[in-house]
C-alpha positions, 0 to 999 in steps of 0.5 A: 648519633641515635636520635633516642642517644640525643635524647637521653643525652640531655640528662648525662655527662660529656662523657657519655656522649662519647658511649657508642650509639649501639649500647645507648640504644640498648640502653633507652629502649626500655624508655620507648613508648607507642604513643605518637608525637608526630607534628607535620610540616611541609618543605618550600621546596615542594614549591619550587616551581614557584619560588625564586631560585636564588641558588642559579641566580641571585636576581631570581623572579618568582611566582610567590615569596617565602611569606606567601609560602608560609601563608599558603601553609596556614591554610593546610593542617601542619604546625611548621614549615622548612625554609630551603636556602635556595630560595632565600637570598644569599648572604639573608641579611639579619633583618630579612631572617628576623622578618621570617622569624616574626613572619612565621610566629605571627602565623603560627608556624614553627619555623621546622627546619632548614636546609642548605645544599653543601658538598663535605666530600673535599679534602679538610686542608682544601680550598673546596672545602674552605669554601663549603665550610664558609657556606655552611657556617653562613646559613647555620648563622642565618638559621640560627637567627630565626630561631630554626632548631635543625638543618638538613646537611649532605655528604656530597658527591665525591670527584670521580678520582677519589677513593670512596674511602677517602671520601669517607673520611673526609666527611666524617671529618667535616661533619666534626668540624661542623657540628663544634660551630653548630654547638656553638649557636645551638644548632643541630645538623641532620645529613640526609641519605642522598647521593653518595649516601644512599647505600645504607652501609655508607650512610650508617657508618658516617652516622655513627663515625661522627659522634656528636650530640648536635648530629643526627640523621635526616631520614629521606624516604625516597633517597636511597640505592637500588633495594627491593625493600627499601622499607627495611632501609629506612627501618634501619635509619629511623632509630638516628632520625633527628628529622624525617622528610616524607616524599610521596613516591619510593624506589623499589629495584630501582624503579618509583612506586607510590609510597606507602605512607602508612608504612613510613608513619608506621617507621617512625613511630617503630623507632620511637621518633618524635619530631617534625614529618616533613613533606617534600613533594617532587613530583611533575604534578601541580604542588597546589593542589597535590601537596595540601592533598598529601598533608592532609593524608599524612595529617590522617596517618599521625592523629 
Protein backbone atom coordinates (compact mmCIF):
# COMPACT_ATOMS: atom_id res chain seq x y z
CA UNK A 1 0.00 0.00 0.00
CA UNK A 2 1.11 3.70 -1.25
CA UNK A 3 2.00 5.45 1.61
CA UNK A 4 0.17 8.93 0.28
CA UNK A 5 -2.96 5.76 -0.40
CA UNK A 6 -2.72 5.19 3.37
CA UNK A 7 -3.25 8.66 3.85
CA UNK A 8 -6.19 9.40 1.80
CA UNK A 9 -7.51 6.29 2.83
CA UNK A 10 -8.36 7.67 6.11
CA UNK A 11 -11.04 9.60 4.51
CA UNK A 12 -13.06 6.68 2.16
CA UNK A 13 -14.68 3.87 2.45
CA UNK A 14 -13.41 0.02 2.77
CA UNK A 15 -14.02 -0.20 -0.31
CA UNK A 16 -11.45 1.93 -1.64
CA UNK A 17 -8.93 0.25 0.14
CA UNK A 18 -9.04 -2.57 -2.43
CA UNK A 19 -8.22 0.54 -5.56
CA UNK A 20 -5.06 -0.41 -6.94
CA UNK A 21 -1.87 1.59 -5.57
CA UNK A 22 -1.20 3.10 -9.01
CA UNK A 23 -4.46 4.99 -9.55
CA UNK A 24 -4.71 6.10 -5.92
CA UNK A 25 -1.08 7.66 -6.38
CA UNK A 26 -2.32 9.24 -9.35
CA UNK A 27 -4.95 10.17 -7.66
CA UNK A 28 -3.22 12.08 -4.46
CA UNK A 29 -0.50 13.65 -6.41
CA UNK A 30 -2.05 16.74 -7.00
CA UNK A 31 -2.25 16.81 -3.03
CA UNK A 32 1.74 16.83 -2.82
CA UNK A 33 3.35 19.64 -1.13
CA UNK A 34 7.49 20.72 -1.02
CA UNK A 35 6.88 21.52 2.58
CA UNK A 36 9.08 19.30 4.76
CA UNK A 37 7.58 17.21 7.75
CA UNK A 38 10.40 15.11 8.44
CA UNK A 39 11.10 14.18 12.42
CA UNK A 40 14.40 12.47 13.26
CA UNK A 41 14.99 9.48 15.15
CA UNK A 42 17.26 7.05 15.90
CA UNK A 43 17.42 2.89 16.14
CA UNK A 44 19.01 1.15 19.32
CA UNK A 45 20.28 -0.99 17.02
CA UNK A 46 23.10 1.38 16.04
CA UNK A 47 24.18 0.51 19.75
CA UNK A 48 24.14 -2.86 19.65
CA UNK A 49 27.42 -3.11 20.64
CA UNK A 50 26.32 -1.85 23.69
CA UNK A 51 22.93 -3.48 24.57
CA UNK A 52 22.01 -6.76 25.65
CA UNK A 53 21.20 -9.21 22.90
CA UNK A 54 18.50 -11.09 24.14
CA UNK A 55 17.85 -12.57 20.54
CA UNK A 56 21.29 -15.15 21.26
CA UNK A 57 20.69 -15.08 24.65
CA UNK A 58 18.20 -14.84 27.06
CA UNK A 59 20.51 -13.68 29.92
CA UNK A 60 22.47 -11.49 27.93
CA UNK A 61 24.76 -8.68 29.97
CA UNK A 62 25.12 -5.42 28.32
CA UNK A 63 27.23 -2.07 28.54
CA UNK A 64 24.01 0.09 28.84
CA UNK A 65 20.13 -0.66 29.04
CA UNK A 66 17.10 0.19 26.87
CA UNK A 67 16.35 3.48 29.33
CA UNK A 68 20.17 4.50 28.94
CA UNK A 69 19.52 4.32 25.16
CA UNK A 70 16.79 6.56 25.56
CA UNK A 71 18.49 8.68 27.78
CA UNK A 72 21.58 9.23 25.50
CA UNK A 73 18.98 10.06 22.90
CA UNK A 74 18.10 13.28 25.02
CA UNK A 75 21.14 14.67 24.49
CA UNK A 76 21.19 14.25 20.30
CA UNK A 77 18.60 16.42 18.17
CA UNK A 78 15.85 13.74 17.51
CA UNK A 79 12.15 13.44 18.46
CA UNK A 80 11.97 9.51 18.75
CA UNK A 81 13.75 6.55 19.31
CA UNK A 82 12.99 2.87 17.54
CA UNK A 83 13.34 0.08 20.07
CA UNK A 84 14.70 -3.30 18.42
CA UNK A 85 13.31 -6.47 19.86
CA UNK A 86 16.42 -7.79 20.14
CA UNK A 87 17.60 -6.08 22.79
CA UNK A 88 14.59 -6.20 24.80
CA UNK A 89 13.84 -9.32 26.88
CA UNK A 90 11.45 -11.97 25.16
CA UNK A 91 8.49 -12.63 26.14
CA UNK A 92 8.56 -8.00 27.40
CA UNK A 93 6.34 -8.41 30.08
CA UNK A 94 3.39 -5.94 30.45
CA UNK A 95 5.14 -3.89 33.18
CA UNK A 96 8.76 -3.79 31.48
CA UNK A 97 6.76 -2.55 28.17
CA UNK A 98 4.68 0.29 30.09
CA UNK A 99 7.79 1.24 31.78
CA UNK A 100 9.28 2.00 28.30
CA UNK A 101 6.31 3.69 27.34
CA UNK A 102 6.32 5.98 30.51
CA UNK A 103 10.22 6.01 30.32
CA UNK A 104 10.13 7.51 27.09
CA UNK A 105 7.14 10.33 27.77
CA UNK A 106 8.71 11.16 30.67
CA UNK A 107 11.67 12.38 28.42
CA UNK A 108 10.25 13.37 25.41
CA UNK A 109 10.60 10.87 23.13
CA UNK A 110 8.29 9.43 20.66
CA UNK A 111 8.65 5.89 20.97
CA UNK A 112 9.15 6.00 16.50
CA UNK A 113 9.00 2.42 15.98
CA UNK A 114 9.70 -1.20 16.54
CA UNK A 115 11.17 -3.90 15.02
CA UNK A 116 11.31 -7.83 15.19
CA UNK A 117 13.48 -10.12 12.94
CA UNK A 118 10.49 -12.59 11.53
CA UNK A 119 11.12 -15.01 8.49
CA UNK A 120 7.30 -15.07 6.08
CA UNK A 121 9.03 -17.01 3.59
CA UNK A 122 7.22 -20.61 5.09
CA UNK A 123 4.59 -22.21 3.71
CA UNK A 124 1.22 -20.79 5.49
CA UNK A 125 0.03 -24.49 6.74
CA UNK A 126 3.81 -24.99 8.13
CA UNK A 127 4.94 -25.49 11.47
CA UNK A 128 7.72 -22.68 10.73
CA UNK A 129 5.31 -20.61 9.86
CA UNK A 130 3.16 -21.23 13.02
CA UNK A 131 5.99 -20.43 14.74
CA UNK A 132 6.66 -17.02 13.22
CA UNK A 133 3.55 -16.18 13.08
CA UNK A 134 3.16 -16.62 17.31
CA UNK A 135 6.29 -14.47 17.36
CA UNK A 136 5.14 -11.81 15.43
CA UNK A 137 1.55 -11.47 17.10
CA UNK A 138 3.80 -11.31 20.58
CA UNK A 139 5.70 -8.35 19.92
CA UNK A 140 2.82 -6.52 17.57
CA UNK A 141 1.07 -7.27 21.09
CA UNK A 142 4.47 -5.75 23.13
CA UNK A 143 4.58 -2.72 20.87
CA UNK A 144 1.13 -2.17 21.07
CA UNK A 145 1.48 -1.65 24.80
CA UNK A 146 3.81 0.91 24.53
CA UNK A 147 1.80 2.91 22.31
CA UNK A 148 4.67 2.20 19.03
CA UNK A 149 2.62 3.06 15.73
CA UNK A 150 4.56 0.91 13.26
CA UNK A 151 6.75 -2.12 13.06
CA UNK A 152 9.52 -2.78 10.65
CA UNK A 153 8.85 -6.55 9.39
CA UNK A 154 10.76 -8.76 6.89
CA UNK A 155 10.39 -11.28 4.25
CA UNK A 156 12.71 -13.73 5.12
CA UNK A 157 14.98 -15.61 3.24
CA UNK A 158 13.67 -18.45 1.71
CA UNK A 159 15.06 -22.49 2.09
CA UNK A 160 17.37 -22.94 -0.74
CA UNK A 161 14.97 -25.56 -2.44
CA UNK A 162 12.01 -23.24 -2.57
CA UNK A 163 11.05 -21.82 -5.60
CA UNK A 164 11.32 -18.13 -5.77
CA UNK A 165 7.77 -17.84 -6.84
CA UNK A 166 6.81 -20.04 -4.09
CA UNK A 167 8.28 -17.97 -1.68
CA UNK A 168 6.71 -15.19 -2.93
CA UNK A 169 3.64 -16.04 -2.47
CA UNK A 170 4.01 -17.22 0.67
CA UNK A 171 4.86 -13.91 1.99
CA UNK A 172 2.26 -12.18 0.24
CA UNK A 173 -0.05 -14.56 2.05
CA UNK A 174 1.63 -14.17 5.56
CA UNK A 175 1.65 -10.44 5.44
CA UNK A 176 -2.15 -10.87 4.90
CA UNK A 177 -2.68 -12.72 7.51
CA UNK A 178 -0.45 -10.50 9.64
CA UNK A 179 -1.64 -7.43 9.03
CA UNK A 180 -5.85 -8.50 9.81
CA UNK A 181 -4.24 -9.01 13.63
CA UNK A 182 -2.03 -5.81 13.32
CA UNK A 183 -5.62 -4.12 12.40
CA UNK A 184 -6.88 -5.43 15.33
CA UNK A 185 -4.37 -3.65 17.81
CA UNK A 186 -3.81 -0.64 15.38
CA UNK A 187 -0.83 -1.24 14.27
CA UNK A 188 0.99 -0.91 11.08
CA UNK A 189 3.76 -3.28 9.67
CA UNK A 190 6.23 -1.77 7.51
CA UNK A 191 8.58 -4.61 5.58
CA UNK A 192 11.82 -3.74 4.72
CA UNK A 193 13.96 -4.23 1.29
CA UNK A 194 16.38 -6.62 2.66
CA UNK A 195 17.69 -9.98 2.03
CA UNK A 196 15.40 -11.81 -0.47
CA UNK A 197 13.86 -8.46 -0.91
CA UNK A 198 16.56 -6.44 -2.31
CA UNK A 199 15.67 -6.52 -5.83
CA UNK A 200 13.65 -3.88 -6.28
CA UNK A 201 10.88 -5.85 -8.54
CA UNK A 202 10.49 -8.54 -6.02
CA UNK A 203 10.04 -6.16 -3.27
CA UNK A 204 7.63 -3.90 -5.09
CA UNK A 205 5.32 -6.65 -6.06
CA UNK A 206 5.07 -8.14 -2.41
CA UNK A 207 4.13 -4.07 -1.66
CA UNK A 208 1.57 -4.15 -3.70
CA UNK A 209 0.12 -7.87 -3.59
CA UNK A 210 -0.58 -7.20 0.04
CA UNK A 211 -2.95 -4.65 -0.14
CA UNK A 212 -3.72 -3.40 3.33
CA UNK A 213 -4.25 0.09 4.79
CA UNK A 214 -1.91 -1.07 7.84
CA UNK A 215 1.24 -2.21 5.39
CA UNK A 216 3.29 -0.25 3.73
CA UNK A 217 6.99 -0.11 2.90
CA UNK A 218 10.18 0.31 5.15
CA UNK A 219 12.38 2.36 2.92
CA UNK A 220 16.22 0.96 4.08
CA UNK A 221 18.88 3.02 2.18
CA UNK A 222 21.50 0.74 2.42
CA UNK A 223 19.57 -2.79 1.39
CA UNK A 224 19.53 -3.38 -1.78
CA UNK A 225 20.86 -5.66 -4.85
CA UNK A 226 24.07 -5.01 -6.70
CA UNK A 227 22.50 -1.45 -9.19
CA UNK A 228 24.82 1.18 -10.32
CA UNK A 229 22.22 3.53 -8.99
CA UNK A 230 20.82 2.67 -6.31
CA UNK A 231 19.31 6.35 -6.03
CA UNK A 232 16.80 5.40 -8.42
CA UNK A 233 15.85 2.18 -6.46
CA UNK A 234 15.16 3.76 -3.71
CA UNK A 235 13.09 6.81 -5.77
CA UNK A 236 10.99 3.82 -6.53
CA UNK A 237 10.08 2.75 -2.94
CA UNK A 238 9.84 6.26 -1.19
CA UNK A 239 6.21 6.75 -2.97
CA UNK A 240 5.05 3.11 -0.32
CA UNK A 241 7.25 4.54 2.63
CA UNK A 242 5.42 4.07 5.71
CA UNK A 243 8.91 4.37 7.49
CA UNK A 244 12.30 5.51 6.42
CA UNK A 245 15.39 4.07 7.98
CA UNK A 246 18.57 6.15 6.66
CA UNK A 247 22.03 4.07 6.91
CA UNK A 248 25.34 6.36 6.43
CA UNK A 249 27.17 4.18 3.70
CA UNK A 250 25.26 2.63 0.36
CA UNK A 251 25.98 -0.19 -2.31
CA UNK A 252 26.76 1.33 -5.82
CA UNK A 253 27.82 -1.98 -8.36
CA UNK A 254 27.66 -3.87 -5.31
CA UNK A 255 30.42 -1.97 -3.48
CA UNK A 256 29.75 0.52 -0.01
CA UNK A 257 30.44 4.36 -0.70
CA UNK A 258 29.46 6.80 1.70
CA UNK A 259 25.83 7.91 1.51
CA UNK A 260 24.70 11.01 0.27
CA UNK A 261 22.37 11.92 2.65
CA UNK A 262 21.05 15.00 1.08
CA UNK A 263 20.05 13.07 -1.90
CA UNK A 264 18.24 10.49 0.45
CA UNK A 265 16.44 13.45 2.31
CA UNK A 266 15.88 14.97 -1.29
CA UNK A 267 13.85 11.35 -1.82
CA UNK A 268 11.60 11.49 0.74
CA UNK A 269 10.70 14.87 0.40
CA UNK A 270 10.24 13.88 -3.65
CA UNK A 271 7.99 11.43 -2.85
CA UNK A 272 5.95 13.61 -0.35
CA UNK A 273 6.74 11.32 2.74
CA UNK A 274 5.94 12.47 6.00
CA UNK A 275 7.25 10.69 9.03
CA UNK A 276 10.07 9.53 11.23
CA UNK A 277 14.01 9.37 9.53
CA UNK A 278 15.31 6.88 11.37
CA UNK A 279 19.14 6.28 11.74
CA UNK A 280 20.70 3.07 11.92
CA UNK A 281 24.33 3.13 12.15
CA UNK A 282 26.08 -0.17 11.19
CA UNK A 283 29.44 0.87 10.88
CA UNK A 284 32.88 -0.69 12.44
CA UNK A 285 33.20 2.84 14.02
CA UNK A 286 32.43 3.96 17.75
CA UNK A 287 28.28 4.66 17.71
CA UNK A 288 29.23 7.26 20.61
CA UNK A 289 30.43 9.50 18.72
CA UNK A 290 29.43 8.65 15.23
CA UNK A 291 25.77 8.48 15.50
CA UNK A 292 25.09 11.70 17.64
CA UNK A 293 27.66 13.17 14.52
CA UNK A 294 25.23 11.76 11.80
CA UNK A 295 21.87 13.25 13.42
CA UNK A 296 22.89 16.14 13.63
CA UNK A 297 24.04 16.14 9.71
CA UNK A 298 20.91 14.69 9.01
CA UNK A 299 19.21 17.07 11.65
CA UNK A 300 20.83 19.95 9.12
CA UNK A 301 19.34 18.40 5.84
CA UNK A 302 15.46 18.01 7.11
CA UNK A 303 15.20 21.66 9.06
Amino acid sequence: MNRRNFVALSAVSLTACKTSAKRMLASTTQNVTTTSSLKLSVAAYSLRSLLPNFRNDAHAKGKIQMEDFMEMATKWPVSGVELTSYFLPDPCTIEHAYKLKRHAHMLGLDISGGAIGNNFSHAPDSPELTKQMEYTKQWIDTYALMGVPVIRVFAGNPAKEMNKDQAVRNIIANLKTACRYAATKGMILAMENHDFTTDIDRYLQIIESVDSPWFGANLDSGNLAITPDPYADLARIAPYAINAQIKVVIPVNGKKEPADLEKLIAILNQANYRGYVVLEYEEAADPITEVPRYLHELNKLIG
